[in-house]
Backbone bond lengths (Angstrom), bond angles and torsions (degrees), N, CA, C in turn:
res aa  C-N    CA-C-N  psi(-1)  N-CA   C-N-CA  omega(-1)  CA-C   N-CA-C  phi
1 X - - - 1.463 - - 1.511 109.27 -
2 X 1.334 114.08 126.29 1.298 132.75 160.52 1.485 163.86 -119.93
3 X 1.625 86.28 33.86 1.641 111.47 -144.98 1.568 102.51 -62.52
4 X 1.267 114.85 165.10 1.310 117.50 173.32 1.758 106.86 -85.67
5 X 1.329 107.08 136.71 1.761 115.64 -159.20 1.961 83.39 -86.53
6 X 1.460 112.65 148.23 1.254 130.50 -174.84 1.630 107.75 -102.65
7 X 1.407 118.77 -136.76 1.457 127.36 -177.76 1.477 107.93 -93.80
8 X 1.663 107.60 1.84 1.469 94.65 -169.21 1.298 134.41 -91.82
9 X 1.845 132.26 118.89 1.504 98.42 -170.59 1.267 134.90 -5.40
10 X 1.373 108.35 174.64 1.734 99.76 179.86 1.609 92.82 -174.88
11 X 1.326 107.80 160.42 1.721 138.50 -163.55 1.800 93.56 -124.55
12 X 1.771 103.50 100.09 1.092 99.77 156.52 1.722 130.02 -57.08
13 X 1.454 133.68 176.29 1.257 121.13 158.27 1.433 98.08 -153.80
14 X 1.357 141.14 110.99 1.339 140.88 -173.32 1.857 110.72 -103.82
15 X 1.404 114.17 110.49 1.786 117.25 175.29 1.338 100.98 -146.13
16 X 1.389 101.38 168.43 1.314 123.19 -138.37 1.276 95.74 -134.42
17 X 1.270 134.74 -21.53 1.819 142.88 -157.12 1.411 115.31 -167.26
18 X 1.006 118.30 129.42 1.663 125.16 -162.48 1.389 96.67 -73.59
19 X 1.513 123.43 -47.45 1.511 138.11 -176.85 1.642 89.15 -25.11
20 X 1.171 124.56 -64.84 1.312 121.02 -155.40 1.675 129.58 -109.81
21 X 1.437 81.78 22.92 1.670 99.82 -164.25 1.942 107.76 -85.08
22 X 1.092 106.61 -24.89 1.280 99.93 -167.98 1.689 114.52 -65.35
23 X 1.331 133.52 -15.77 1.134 161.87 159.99 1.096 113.38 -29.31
24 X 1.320 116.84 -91.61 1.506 157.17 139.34 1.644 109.87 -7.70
25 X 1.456 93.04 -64.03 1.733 102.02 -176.61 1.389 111.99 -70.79
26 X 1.232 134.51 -39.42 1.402 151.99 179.57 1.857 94.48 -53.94
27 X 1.204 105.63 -58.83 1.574 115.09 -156.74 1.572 97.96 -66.89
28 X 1.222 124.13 -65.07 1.387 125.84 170.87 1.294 140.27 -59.86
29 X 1.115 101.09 -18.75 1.872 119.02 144.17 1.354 91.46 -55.10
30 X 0.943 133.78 -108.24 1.770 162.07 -157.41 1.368 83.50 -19.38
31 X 1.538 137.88 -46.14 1.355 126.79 -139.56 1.606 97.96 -104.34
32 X 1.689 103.01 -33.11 1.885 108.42 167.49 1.328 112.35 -46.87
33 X 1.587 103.92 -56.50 1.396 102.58 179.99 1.217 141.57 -42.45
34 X 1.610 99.51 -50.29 1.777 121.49 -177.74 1.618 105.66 -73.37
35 X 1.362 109.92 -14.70 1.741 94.17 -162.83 1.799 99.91 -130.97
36 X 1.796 89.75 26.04 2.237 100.07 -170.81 1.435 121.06 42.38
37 X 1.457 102.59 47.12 1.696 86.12 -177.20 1.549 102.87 -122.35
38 X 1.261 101.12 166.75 1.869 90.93 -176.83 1.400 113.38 -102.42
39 X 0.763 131.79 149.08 1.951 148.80 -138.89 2.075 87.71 -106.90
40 X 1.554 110.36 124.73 1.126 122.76 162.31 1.528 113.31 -112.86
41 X 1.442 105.24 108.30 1.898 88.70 -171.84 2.041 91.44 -94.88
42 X 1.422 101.07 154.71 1.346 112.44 -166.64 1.817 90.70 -133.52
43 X 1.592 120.79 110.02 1.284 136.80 170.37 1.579 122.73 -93.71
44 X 0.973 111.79 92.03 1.861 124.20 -168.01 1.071 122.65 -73.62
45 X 1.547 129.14 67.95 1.151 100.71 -174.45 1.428 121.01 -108.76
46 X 1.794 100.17 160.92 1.516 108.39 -157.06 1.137 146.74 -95.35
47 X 1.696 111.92 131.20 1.686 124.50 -169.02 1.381 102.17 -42.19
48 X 1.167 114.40 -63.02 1.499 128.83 -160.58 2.037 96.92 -52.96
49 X 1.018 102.56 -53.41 1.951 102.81 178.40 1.270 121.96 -58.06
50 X 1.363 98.39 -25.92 1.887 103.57 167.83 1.419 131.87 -80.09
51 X 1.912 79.16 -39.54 1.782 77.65 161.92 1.241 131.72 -97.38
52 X 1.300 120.66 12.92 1.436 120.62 163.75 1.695 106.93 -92.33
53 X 1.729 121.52 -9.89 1.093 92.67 153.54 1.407 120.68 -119.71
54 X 1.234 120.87 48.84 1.491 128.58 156.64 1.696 102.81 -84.41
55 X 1.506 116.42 -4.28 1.433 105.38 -170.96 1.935 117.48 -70.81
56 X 0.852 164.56 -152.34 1.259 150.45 -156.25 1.779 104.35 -149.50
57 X 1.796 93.30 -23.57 1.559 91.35 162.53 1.797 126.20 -115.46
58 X 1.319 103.73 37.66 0.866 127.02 -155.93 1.933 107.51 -87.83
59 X 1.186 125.05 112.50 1.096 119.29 -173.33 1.833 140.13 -143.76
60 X 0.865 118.24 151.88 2.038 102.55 -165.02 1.645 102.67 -113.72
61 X 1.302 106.07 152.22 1.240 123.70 152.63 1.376 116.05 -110.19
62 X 1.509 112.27 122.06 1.495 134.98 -164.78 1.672 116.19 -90.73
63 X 1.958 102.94 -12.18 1.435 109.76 164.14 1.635 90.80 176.92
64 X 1.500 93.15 155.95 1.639 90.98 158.61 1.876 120.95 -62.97
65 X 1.388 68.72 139.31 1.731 88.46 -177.63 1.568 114.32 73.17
66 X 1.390 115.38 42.48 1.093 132.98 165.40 1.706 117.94 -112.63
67 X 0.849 109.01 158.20 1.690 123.18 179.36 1.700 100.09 -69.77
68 X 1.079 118.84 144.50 1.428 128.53 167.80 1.757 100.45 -66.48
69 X 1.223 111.97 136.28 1.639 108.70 164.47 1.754 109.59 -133.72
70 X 1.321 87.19 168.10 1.583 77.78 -178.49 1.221 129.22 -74.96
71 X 1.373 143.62 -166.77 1.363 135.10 -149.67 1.889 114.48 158.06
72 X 1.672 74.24 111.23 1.914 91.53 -156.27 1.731 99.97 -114.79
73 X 1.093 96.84 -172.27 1.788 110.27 161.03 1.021 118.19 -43.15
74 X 1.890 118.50 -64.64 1.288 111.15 -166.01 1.030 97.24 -84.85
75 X 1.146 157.70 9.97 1.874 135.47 122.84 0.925 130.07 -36.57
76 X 1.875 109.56 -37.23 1.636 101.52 175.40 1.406 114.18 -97.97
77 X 1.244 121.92 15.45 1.331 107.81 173.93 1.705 117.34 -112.97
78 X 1.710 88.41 -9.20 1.668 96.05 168.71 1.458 95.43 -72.42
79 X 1.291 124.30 -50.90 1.606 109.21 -178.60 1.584 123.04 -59.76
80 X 1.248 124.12 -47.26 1.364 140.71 147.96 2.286 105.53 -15.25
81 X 1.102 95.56 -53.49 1.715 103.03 175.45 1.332 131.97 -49.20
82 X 2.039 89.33 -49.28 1.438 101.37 -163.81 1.388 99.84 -88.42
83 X 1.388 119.98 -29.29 1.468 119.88 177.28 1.362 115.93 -55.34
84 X 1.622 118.60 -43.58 1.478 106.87 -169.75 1.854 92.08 -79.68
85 X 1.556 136.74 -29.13 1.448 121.16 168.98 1.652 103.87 -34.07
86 X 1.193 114.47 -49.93 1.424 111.07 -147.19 1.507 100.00 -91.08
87 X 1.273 124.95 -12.37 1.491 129.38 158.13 1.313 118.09 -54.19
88 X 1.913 107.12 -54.11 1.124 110.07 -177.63 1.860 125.06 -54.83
89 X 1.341 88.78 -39.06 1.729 113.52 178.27 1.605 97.09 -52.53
90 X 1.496 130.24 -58.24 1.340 116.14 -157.14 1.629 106.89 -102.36
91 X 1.620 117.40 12.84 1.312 115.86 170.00 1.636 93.11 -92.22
92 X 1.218 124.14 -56.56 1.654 126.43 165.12 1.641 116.63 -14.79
93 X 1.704 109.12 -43.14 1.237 108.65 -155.95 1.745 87.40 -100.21
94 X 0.808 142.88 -53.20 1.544 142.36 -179.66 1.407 128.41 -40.41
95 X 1.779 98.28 -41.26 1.120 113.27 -160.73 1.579 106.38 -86.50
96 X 1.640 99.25 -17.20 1.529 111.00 173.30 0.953 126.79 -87.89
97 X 1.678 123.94 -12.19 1.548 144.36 152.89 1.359 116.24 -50.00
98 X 1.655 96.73 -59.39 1.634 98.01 -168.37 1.492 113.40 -88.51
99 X 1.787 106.64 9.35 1.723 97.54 -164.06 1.521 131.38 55.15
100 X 1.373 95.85 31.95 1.963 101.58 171.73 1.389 117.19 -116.73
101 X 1.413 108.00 162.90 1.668 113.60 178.70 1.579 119.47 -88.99
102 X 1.042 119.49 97.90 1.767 124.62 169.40 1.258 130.90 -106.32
103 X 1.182 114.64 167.82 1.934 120.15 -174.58 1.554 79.89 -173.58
104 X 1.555 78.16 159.11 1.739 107.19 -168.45 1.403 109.98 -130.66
105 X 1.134 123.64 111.97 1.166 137.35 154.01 1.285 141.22 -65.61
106 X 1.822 128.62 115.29 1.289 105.83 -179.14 1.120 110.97 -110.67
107 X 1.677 114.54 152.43 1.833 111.84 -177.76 1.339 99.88 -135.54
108 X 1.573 131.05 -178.27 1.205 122.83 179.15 1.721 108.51 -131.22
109 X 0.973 121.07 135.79 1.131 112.46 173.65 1.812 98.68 166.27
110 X 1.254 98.72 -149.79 2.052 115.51 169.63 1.803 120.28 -93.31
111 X 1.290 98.23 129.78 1.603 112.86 -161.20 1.606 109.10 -52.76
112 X 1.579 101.28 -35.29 1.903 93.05 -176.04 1.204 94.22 -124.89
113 X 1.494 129.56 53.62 1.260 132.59 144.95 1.558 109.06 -108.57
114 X 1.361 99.26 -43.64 2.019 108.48 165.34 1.312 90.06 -54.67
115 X 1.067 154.83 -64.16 1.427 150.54 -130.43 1.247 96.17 -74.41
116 X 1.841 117.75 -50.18 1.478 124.10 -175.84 1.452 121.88 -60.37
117 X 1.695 88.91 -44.32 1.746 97.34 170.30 1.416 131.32 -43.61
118 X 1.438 112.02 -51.32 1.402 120.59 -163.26 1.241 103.31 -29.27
119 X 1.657 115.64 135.02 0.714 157.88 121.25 1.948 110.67 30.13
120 X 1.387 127.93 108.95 1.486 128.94 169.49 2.016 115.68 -32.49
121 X 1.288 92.79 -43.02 1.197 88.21 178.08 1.636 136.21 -85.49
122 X 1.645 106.85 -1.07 1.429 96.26 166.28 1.726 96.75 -93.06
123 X 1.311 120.79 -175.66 1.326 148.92 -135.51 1.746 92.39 -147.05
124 X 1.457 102.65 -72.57 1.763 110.51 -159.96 1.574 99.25 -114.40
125 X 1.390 114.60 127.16 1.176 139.94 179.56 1.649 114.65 -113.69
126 X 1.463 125.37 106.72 1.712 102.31 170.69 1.392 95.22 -121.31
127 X 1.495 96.28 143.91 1.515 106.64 -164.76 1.236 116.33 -130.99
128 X 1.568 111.91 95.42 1.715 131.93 -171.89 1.463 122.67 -70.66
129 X 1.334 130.27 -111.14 1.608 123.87 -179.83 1.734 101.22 61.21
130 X 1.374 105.90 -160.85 1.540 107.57 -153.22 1.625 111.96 -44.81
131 X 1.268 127.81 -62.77 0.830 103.82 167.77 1.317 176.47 4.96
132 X 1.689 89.87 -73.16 1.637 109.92 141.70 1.254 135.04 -90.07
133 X 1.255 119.94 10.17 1.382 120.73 119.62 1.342 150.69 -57.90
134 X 1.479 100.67 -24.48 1.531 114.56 -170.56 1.823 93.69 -90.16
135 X 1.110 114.93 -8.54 1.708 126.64 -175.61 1.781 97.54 -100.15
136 X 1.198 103.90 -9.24 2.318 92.77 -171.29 2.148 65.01 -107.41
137 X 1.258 131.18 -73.18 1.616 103.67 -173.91 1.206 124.75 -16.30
138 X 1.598 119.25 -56.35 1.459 113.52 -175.96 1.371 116.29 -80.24
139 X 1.154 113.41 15.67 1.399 116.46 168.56 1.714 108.63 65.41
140 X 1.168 120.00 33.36 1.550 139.60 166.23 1.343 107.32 -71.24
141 X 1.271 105.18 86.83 1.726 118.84 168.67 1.634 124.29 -57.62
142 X 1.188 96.02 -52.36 1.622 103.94 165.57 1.526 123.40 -124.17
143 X 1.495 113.62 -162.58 1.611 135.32 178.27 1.544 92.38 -94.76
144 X 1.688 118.01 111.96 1.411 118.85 174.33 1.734 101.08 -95.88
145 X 1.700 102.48 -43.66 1.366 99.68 -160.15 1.878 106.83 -152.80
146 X 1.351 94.93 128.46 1.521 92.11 -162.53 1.648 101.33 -129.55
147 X 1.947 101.25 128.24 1.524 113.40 -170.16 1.211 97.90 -97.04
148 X 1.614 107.25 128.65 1.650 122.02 164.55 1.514 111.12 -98.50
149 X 1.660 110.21 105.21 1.518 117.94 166.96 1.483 109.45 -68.04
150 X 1.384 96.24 126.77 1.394 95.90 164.40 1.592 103.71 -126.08
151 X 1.694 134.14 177.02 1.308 118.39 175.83 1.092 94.10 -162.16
152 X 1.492 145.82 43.44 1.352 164.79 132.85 1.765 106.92 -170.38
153 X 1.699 95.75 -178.58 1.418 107.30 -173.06 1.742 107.76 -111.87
154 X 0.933 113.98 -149.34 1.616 137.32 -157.14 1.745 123.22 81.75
155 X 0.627 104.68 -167.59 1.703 128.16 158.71 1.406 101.08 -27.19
156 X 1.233 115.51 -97.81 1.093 128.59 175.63 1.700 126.03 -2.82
157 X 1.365 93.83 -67.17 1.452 114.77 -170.94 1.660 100.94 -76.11
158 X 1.131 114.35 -49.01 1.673 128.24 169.52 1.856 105.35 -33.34
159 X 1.179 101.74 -55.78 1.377 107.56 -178.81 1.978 118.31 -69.97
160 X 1.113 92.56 -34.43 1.575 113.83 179.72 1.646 104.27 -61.55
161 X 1.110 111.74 -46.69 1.672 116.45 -170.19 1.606 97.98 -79.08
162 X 1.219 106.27 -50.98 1.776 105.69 175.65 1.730 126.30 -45.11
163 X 1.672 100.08 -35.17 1.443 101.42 171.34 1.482 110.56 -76.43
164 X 1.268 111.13 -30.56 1.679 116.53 -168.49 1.524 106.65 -68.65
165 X 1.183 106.41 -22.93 1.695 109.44 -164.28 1.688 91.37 -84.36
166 X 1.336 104.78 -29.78 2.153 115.45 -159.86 1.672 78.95 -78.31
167 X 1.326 134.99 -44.21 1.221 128.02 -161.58 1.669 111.39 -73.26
168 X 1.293 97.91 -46.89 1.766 109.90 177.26 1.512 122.14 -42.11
169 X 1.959 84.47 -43.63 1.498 98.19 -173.96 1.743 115.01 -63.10
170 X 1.425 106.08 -40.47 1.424 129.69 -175.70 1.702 102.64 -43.34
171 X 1.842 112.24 -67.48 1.020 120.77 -175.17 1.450 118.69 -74.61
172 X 1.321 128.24 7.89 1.386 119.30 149.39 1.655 81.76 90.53
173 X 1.537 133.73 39.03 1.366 139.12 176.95 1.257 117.30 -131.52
174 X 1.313 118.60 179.60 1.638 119.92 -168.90 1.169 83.59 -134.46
175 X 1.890 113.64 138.31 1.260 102.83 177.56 1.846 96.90 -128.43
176 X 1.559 112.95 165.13 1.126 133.61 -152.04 1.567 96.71 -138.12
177 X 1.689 101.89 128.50 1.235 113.19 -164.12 1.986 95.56 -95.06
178 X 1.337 124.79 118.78 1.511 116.33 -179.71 1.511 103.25 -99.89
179 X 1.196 136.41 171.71 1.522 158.16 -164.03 1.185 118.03 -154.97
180 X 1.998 122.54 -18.93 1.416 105.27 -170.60 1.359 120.05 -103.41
181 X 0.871 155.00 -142.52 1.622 164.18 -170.68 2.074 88.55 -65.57
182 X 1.145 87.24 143.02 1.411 97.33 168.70 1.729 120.87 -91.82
183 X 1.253 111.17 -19.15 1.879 116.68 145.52 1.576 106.09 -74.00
184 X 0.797 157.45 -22.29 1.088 148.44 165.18 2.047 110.96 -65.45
185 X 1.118 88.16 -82.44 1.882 92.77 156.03 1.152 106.92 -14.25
186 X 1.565 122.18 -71.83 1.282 114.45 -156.13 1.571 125.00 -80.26
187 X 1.186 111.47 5.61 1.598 125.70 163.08 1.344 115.12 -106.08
188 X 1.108 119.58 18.57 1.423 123.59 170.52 1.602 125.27 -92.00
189 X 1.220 131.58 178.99 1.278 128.73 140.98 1.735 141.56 -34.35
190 X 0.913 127.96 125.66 1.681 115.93 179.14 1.834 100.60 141.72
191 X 1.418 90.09 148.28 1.577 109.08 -173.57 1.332 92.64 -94.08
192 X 1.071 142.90 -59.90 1.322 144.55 -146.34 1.811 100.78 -137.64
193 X 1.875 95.49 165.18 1.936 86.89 -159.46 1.474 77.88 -153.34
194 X 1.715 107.40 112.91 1.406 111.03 171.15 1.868 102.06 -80.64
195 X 1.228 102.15 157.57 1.618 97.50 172.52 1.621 86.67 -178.18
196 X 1.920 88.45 138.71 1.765 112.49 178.94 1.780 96.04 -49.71
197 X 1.036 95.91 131.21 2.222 93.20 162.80 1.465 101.33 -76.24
198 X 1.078 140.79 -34.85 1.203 126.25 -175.81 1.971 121.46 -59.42
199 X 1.505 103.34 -19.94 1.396 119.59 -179.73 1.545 118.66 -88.64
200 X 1.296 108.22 1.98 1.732 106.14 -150.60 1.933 86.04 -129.79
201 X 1.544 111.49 163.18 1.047 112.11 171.88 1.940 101.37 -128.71
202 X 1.533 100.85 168.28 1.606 81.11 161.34 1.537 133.69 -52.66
203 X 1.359 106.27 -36.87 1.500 112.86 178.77 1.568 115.80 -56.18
204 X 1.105 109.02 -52.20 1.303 118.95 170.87 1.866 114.33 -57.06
205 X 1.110 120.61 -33.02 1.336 120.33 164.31 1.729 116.14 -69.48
206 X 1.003 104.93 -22.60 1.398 103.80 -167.52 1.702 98.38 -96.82
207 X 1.155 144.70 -7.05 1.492 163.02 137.45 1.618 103.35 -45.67
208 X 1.672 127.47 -44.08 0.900 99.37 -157.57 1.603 131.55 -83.53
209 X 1.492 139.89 157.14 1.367 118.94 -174.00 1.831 118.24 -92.48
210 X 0.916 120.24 40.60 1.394 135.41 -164.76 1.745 125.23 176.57
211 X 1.358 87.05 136.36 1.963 89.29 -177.02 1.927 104.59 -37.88
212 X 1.142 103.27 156.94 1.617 112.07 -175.56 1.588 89.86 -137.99
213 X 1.550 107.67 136.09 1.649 118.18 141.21 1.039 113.00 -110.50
214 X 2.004 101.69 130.89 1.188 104.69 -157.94 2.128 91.98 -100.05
215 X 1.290 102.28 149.60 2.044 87.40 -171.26 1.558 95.91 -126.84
216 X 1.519 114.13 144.84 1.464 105.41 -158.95 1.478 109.44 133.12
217 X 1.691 124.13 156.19 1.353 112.51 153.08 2.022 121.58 -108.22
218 X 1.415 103.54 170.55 1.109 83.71 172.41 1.189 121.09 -110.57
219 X 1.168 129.14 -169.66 1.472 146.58 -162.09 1.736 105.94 -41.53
């Protein structure tokens, strides 16, 4: 599915590798659904992988106990192809689970700098890549338990915990309000890691050990 997205809110989802997409895609479906918004999946693929193989000594192994061969651009962009096919395949299948409207976008650049970028007009950003991969390794079927950073109060934050709790509820999770260091947080327990976008940078996304929704607009 690839419909063109209309006036209606919408649930970013930013990945980089199909390996680990189903996670990610599952969860933000689940969250389009519960909160009517339509699902934008955003596929990143990377500057940095192209130009390490524009290098001249640049080379792949195709299996153990294979010969090294060479390994250029148009290697990575034939892979770059099949990945967003296989994006398309499991946004198709999600989006038909949860009954929501999606299309997939591809851009090129860095995974939690797209993530940072998005766009003024989305709100909710969840932002997969290694991570949520390292969560389909452990064989993490679902959202058990989801930490809401907060790092002061008002309004703001009041509202922030309220979506996190509407989101928790969505994914069939219990969510947990945190207060301490956000390196601390991030060696802790938890599938998923709400955090204001206005507090976080790409760098700091790319540190973290678990998918993040980021809540907020950007710049």
């Amino acid at each position: 599915m690839n419909a063109p997205l209309g006036d209606r809110p919408r649930i970013a989802v930013v990945l980089d590798d199909a390996a680990g997409a189903a996670l990610p895609l599952e969860w933000s479906s689940a969250l389009a659904q519960s909160l009517q918004r339509d699902l934008q999946v955003i596929y990143v693929e990377s500057t940095s992988v192209l130009n390490a193989a524009a290098l001249p000594i640049t080379q792949a192994l195709a299996h153990a106990g294979a010969r090294w061969q060479a390994f250029g651009p148009r290697d990575v962009e034939r892979g770059y192809r099949l990945e967003a096919e296989r994006l398309r395949a499991l946004l198709q299948q999600s989006s038909a689970h949860h009954t929501v409207r999606g299309s997939l976008e591809v851009v090129r650049g860095d995974l939690h700098q797209a993530a940072w970028q998005v766009g003024a007009a989305v709100d909710l950003v969840l932002v997969g890549g290694a991570s949520a991969a390292a969560l389909t390794a452990r064989a993490v079927q679902r959202c058990r338990s989801v930490l809401v950073w907060v790092d002061d109060g008002g309004e703001e934050t009041e509202q922030l915990v309220s979506l996190a709790r509407r989101c928790a509820e969505s994914l069939g999770a219990t969510a947990r309000i945190v207060r301490a260091e956000l390196s601390a947080v991030n060696q802790g327990p938890g599938d998923l890691l709400v955090l204001p976008r206005a507090r976080v940078s790409a760098l700091v996304l790319a540190r973290l050990r678990r998918p993040a929704l980021l809540v907020g607009r950007g710049a």
